[in-house]
N, C-alpha and C positions, 0 to 999 in steps of 0.2 A: 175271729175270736169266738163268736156266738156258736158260730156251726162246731167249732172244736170243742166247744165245755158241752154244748147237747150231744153233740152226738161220744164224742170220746172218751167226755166224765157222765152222761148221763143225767145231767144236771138241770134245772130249770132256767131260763137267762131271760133278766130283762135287762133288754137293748133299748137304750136312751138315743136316738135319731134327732140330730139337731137341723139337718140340712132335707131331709125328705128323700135320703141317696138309699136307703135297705128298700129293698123289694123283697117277696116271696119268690117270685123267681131269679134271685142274686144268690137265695138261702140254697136254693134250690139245687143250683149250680156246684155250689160250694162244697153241699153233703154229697152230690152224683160224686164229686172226685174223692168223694172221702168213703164210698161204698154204695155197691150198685142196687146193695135190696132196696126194693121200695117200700118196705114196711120200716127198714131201722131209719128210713129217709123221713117217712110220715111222724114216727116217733120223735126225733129230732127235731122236727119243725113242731110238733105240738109242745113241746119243750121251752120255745123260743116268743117269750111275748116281747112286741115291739109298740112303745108311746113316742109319740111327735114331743120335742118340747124346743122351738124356736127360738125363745126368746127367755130370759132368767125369771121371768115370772111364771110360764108354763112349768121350767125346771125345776123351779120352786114346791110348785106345786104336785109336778110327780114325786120329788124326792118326799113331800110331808106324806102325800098318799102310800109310798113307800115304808116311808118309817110304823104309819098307821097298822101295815100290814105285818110290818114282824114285829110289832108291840102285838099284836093279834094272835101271831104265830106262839112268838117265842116267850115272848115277857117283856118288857124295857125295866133292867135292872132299878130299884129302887134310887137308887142316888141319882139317875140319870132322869128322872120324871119331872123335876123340877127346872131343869134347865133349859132355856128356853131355845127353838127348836134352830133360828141362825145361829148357834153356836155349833147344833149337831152336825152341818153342811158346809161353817167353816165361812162364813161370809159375815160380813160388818152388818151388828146390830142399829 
């Protein structure tokens, strides 16, 4: 899924790895079958960030550092600033 939205939407992907199984050369493999340049290959993988998160408290913690970044980016609609943030993720306060 990561190699198809980099390489065939162009997109940026971050991949959440719970078990330690993504490697760069898994990614690697993936884009060779999906086109032989090595430049749309390199793009692709620059496209592609990957975080470890183990256990629900790493998860945790990528998803607030996450939300952090497209409050950053984008805005976090005013209504939604007050609420607090295990609601945004959907898990028991």
């Amino acid at each position: 899924m990561a190699a198809n939205v980099a390489h065939g939407l162009q997109q940026n992907v971050l991949y959440v790895d719970s078990n330690g199984g993504l490697t760069a050369s898994r990614l690697l493999q993936l884009l060779q079958a999906k086109t032989q340049d090595e430049e749309e290959q390199a793009e692709a993988l620059r496209r592609i960030q990957v975080v470890h998160a183990f256990d629900i408290f790493q998860m945790l913690d990528v998803l607030q550092e996450l939300r952090g970044t497209v409050a950053q980016q984008d805005g976090i609609p005013e209504h939604l600033n007050h609420i607090p943030h295990c609601l945004h993720v959907h898990l028991p306060c």
